[in-house]
C-alpha positions in Angstrom: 0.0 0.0 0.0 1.4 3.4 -1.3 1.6 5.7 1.9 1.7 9.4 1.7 4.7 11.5 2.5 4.4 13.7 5.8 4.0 17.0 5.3 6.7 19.3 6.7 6.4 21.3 9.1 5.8 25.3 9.0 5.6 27.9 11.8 4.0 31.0 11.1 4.6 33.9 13.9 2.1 36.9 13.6 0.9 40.1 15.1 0.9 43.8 14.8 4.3 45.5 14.7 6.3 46.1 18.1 4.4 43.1 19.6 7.9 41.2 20.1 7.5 38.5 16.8 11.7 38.9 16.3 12.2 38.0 19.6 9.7 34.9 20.0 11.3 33.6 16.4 14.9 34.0 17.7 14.1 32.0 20.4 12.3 29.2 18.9 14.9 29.1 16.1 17.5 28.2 18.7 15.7 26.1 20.6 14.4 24.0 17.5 17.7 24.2 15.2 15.1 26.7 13.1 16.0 29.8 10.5 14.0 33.2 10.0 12.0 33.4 6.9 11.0 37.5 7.3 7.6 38.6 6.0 8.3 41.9 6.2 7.7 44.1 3.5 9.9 46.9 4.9 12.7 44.7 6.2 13.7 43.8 2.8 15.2 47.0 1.3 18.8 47.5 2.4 20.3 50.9 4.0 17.0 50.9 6.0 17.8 49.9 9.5 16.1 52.0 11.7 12.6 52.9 10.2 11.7 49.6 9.9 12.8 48.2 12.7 15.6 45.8 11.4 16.9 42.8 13.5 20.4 44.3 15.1 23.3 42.6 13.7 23.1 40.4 17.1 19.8 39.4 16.5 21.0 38.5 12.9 23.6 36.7 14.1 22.0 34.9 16.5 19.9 32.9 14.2 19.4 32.5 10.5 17.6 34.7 8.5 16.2 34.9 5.3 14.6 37.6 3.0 16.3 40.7 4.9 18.0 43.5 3.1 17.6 41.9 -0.1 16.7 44.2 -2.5 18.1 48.6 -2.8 15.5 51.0 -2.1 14.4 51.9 -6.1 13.8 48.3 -6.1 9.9 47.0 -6.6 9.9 43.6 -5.4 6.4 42.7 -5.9 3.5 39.8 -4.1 4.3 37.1 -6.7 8.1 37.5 -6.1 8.5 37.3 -2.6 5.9 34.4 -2.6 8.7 32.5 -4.7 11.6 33.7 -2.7 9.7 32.6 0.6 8.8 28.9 -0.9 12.6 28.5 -1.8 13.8 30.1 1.7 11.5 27.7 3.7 12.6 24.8 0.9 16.0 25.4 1.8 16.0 25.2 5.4 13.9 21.8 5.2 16.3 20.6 3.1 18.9 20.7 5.7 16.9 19.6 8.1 15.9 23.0 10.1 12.5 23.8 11.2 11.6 27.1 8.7 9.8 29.8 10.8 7.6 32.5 8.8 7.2 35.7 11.1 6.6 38.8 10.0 3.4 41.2 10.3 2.9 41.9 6.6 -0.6 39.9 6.7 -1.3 40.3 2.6 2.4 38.7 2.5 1.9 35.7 4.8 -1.2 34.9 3.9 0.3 34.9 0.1 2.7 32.2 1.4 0.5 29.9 3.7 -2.8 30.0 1.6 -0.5 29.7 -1.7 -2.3 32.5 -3.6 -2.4 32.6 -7.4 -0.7 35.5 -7.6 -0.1 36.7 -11.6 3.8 37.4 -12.6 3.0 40.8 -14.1 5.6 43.1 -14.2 4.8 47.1 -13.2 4.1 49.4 -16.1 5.1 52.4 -14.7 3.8 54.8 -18.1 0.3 52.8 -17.3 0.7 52.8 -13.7 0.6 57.1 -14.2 -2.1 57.3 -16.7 -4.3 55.3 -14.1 -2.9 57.6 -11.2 -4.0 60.3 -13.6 -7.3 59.0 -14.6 -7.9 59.0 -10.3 -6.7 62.4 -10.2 -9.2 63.6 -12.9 -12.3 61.9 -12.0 -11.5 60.5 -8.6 -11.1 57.6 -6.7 -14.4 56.0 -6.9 -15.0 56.7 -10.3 -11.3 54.1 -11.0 -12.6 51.6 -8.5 -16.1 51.7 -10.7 -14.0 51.1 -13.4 -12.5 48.1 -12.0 -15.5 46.7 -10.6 -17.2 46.9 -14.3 -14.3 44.0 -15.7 -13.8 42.5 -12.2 -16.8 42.7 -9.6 -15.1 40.3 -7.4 -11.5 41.5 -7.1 -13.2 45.4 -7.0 -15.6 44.3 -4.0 -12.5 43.1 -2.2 -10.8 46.5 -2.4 -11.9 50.5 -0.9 -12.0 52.5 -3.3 -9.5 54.9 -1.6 -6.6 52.9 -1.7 -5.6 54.2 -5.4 -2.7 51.6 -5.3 -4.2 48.3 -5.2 -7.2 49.7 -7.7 -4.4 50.6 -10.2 -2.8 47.3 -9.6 -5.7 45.3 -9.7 -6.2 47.1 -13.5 -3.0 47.1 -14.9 -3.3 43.0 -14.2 -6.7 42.8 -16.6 -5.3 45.7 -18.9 -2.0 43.6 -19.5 -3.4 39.9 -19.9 -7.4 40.3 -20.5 -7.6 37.9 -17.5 -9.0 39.5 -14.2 -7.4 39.5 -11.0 -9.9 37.2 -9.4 -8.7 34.5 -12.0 -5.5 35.4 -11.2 -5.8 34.8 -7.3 -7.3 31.1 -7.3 -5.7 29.8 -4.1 -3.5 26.0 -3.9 -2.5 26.0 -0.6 1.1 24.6 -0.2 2.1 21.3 1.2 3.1 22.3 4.5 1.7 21.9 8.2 1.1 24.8 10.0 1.3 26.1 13.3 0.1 29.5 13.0 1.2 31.5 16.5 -0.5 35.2 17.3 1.1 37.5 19.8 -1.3 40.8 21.1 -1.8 42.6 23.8 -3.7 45.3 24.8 -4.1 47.9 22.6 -3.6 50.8 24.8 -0.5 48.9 26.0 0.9 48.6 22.7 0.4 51.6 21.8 2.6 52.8 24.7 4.9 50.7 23.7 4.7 51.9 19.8 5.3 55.1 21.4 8.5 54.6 23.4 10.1 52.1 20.4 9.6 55.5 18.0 11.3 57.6 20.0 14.0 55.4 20.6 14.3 55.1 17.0 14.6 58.9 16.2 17.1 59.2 19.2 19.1 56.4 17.3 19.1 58.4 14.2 16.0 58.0 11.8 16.2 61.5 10.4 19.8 60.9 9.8 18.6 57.9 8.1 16.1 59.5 5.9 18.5 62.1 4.7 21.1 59.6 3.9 18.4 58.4 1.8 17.2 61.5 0.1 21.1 62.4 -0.7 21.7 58.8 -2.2 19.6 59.8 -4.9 16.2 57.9 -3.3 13.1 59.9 -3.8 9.3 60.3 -2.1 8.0 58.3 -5.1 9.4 55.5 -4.3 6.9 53.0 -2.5 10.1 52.4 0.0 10.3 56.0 0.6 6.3 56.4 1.0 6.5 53.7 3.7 5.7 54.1 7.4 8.3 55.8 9.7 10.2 57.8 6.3 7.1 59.7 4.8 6.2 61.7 7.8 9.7 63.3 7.1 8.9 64.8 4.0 7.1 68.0 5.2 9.7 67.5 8.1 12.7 68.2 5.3 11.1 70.6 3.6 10.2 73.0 6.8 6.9 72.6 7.3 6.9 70.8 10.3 9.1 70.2 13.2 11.2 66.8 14.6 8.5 66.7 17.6 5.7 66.8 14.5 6.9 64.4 12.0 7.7 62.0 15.1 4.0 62.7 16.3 3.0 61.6 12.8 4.7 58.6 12.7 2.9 57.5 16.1 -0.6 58.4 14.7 0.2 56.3 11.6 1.8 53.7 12.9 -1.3 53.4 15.1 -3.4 53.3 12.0 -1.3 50.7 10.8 -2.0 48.6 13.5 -5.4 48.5 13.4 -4.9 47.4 9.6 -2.5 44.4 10.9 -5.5 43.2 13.1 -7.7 43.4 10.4 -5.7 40.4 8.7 -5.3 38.0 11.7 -8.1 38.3 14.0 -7.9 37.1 17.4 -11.7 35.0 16.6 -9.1 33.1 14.0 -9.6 30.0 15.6 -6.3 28.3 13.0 -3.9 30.9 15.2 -2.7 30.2 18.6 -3.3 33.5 20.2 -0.8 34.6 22.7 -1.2 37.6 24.8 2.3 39.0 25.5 1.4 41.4 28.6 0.5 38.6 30.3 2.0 35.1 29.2 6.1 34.1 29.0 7.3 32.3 26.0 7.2 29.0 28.1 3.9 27.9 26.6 4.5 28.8 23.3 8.0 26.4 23.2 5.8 23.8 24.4 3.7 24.0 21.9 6.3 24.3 18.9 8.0 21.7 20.5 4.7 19.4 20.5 3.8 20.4 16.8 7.3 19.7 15.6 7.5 15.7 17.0 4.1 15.4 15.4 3.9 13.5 11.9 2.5 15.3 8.7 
């Protein structure tokens, strides 16, 4: 009788940003002989350190990581192309024998990776990319999401009409193959097991916390960072560069605001953002093992790696 191959195993660590998801994967990748697979899409660009919140060289060094300053700042690395660099990372690490952990709190990115999204391999077209930026600036936002939802109803009920960016994506996709995005996005979900691990706290908590970890990073030299940037030839257009924790510098540079401001902007969005990371992974997810941080040690979440890595696939 044929038997069936196990299926490896895959831990996924989630949560909003500043929660303590670097920390919790160091740990379990040196208590399980396990390497980093990052999903985060800010983490990736290199001469970014601060702003995003970068693993410190010890924290690098004390485990393996993959998918960290990978690609320069000008660089578009899009959904379909980290979703292939991820499947090879957490390939790799299997194929020595590790246990591949997935952590990172870019929810459209892990869920990419973990639900194996049809994602289509087409390339930006920046001239059409600014004719549909310019179509939005003529007759508006909800008049380009009407558009959208005219070829593709499903993909355009799935998206607010006010985020112009995944409106024009979701466009250029049908524009440049006559196949809608919906098509497109068929999910085969990948051959892995899963152990899906949450960390949260509450909110008002983290939001202290968000607070403190900001203005630690503008003591440690964001705007320093962010004109090093600017004077390396790396513009506001660029989707790195219009990123949490470097945009709220632009009025900041040109004199329209002060440090105390663009740092007070930074919390307020970075708040915003949060509430967008919940919106991916809710706590009512019953797949995710919710952990809250404030209250819990890492003790249970090691036994409960440790108890889905001896099971079989």
């Amino acid at each position: 009788m044929k038997t069936t191959p196990p299926h490896p195993p895959l831990i996924v660590i989630v949560g909003p940003t500043g929660i303590g998801k670097t920390g919790l994967g160091i740990a379990l990748a040196r208590r399980f002989s396990g390497q980093i697979i990052s999903a985060d899409s800010r983490q990736i660009y290199r001469l970014m350190d601060i702003g995003t919140a970068k693993p410190t060289p010890a924290e690098l060094a004390a485990a393996p990581h993959h998918l960290i300053d990978i690609v320069p700042p000008d660089y578009t690395l899009t959904l379909a192309e980290f979703q292939e660099r991820a499947y090879a990372a957490i390939e790799a690490v299997l194929a020595v024998g590790d246990a591949p952990l997935l952590v990172g709190g870019a929810g459209q990115w892990v869920r990419a990776v973990i639900e194996g999204w049809g994602i289509p391999r087409v390339p930006p077209d920046p001239p059409l990319r600014a004719a549909l930026q310019a179509e939005a600036g003529a007759s508006g936002a909800e008049a380009l999401h009407a558009r959208l939802a005219a070829i593709d109803p499903a993909a355009a009920a799935k998206l607010d009409y006010r985020n112009v960016r995944r409106v024009i994506r979701a466009l250029e996709v049908y524009l440049k193959t006559g196949i809608p995005l919906s098509e497109h996005q068929k999910k085969s979900p990948p051959p892995y097991r899963l152990l899906q691990i949450g960390l949260t706290m509450p909110r008002e908590q983290l939001y202290r916390r968000i607070d403190a970890r900001i203005e630690g990073m503008v003591a440690a030299g964001l705007p320093a960072e962010v004109q090093m940037l600017l004077a390396r030839g790396y513009g506001w257009q660029l989707p790195s560069m219009s990123g949490l924790g470097y945009r709220q510098f632009r009025p900041y540079f040109a004199g329209e605001i002060s440090l105390a401001e663009a740092t007070a902007s930074i919390k307020k969005d970075t708040r915003r953002f949060i509430r967008q990371q919940y919106a991916w992974f809710r706590p009512t997810d019953a797949a995710i093992h919710w952990v809250d941080v404030s209250v819990a040690g890492s003790g249970g979440v090691t036994a409960l790696a440790e108890r889905f890595l001896q099971a079989e696939g």
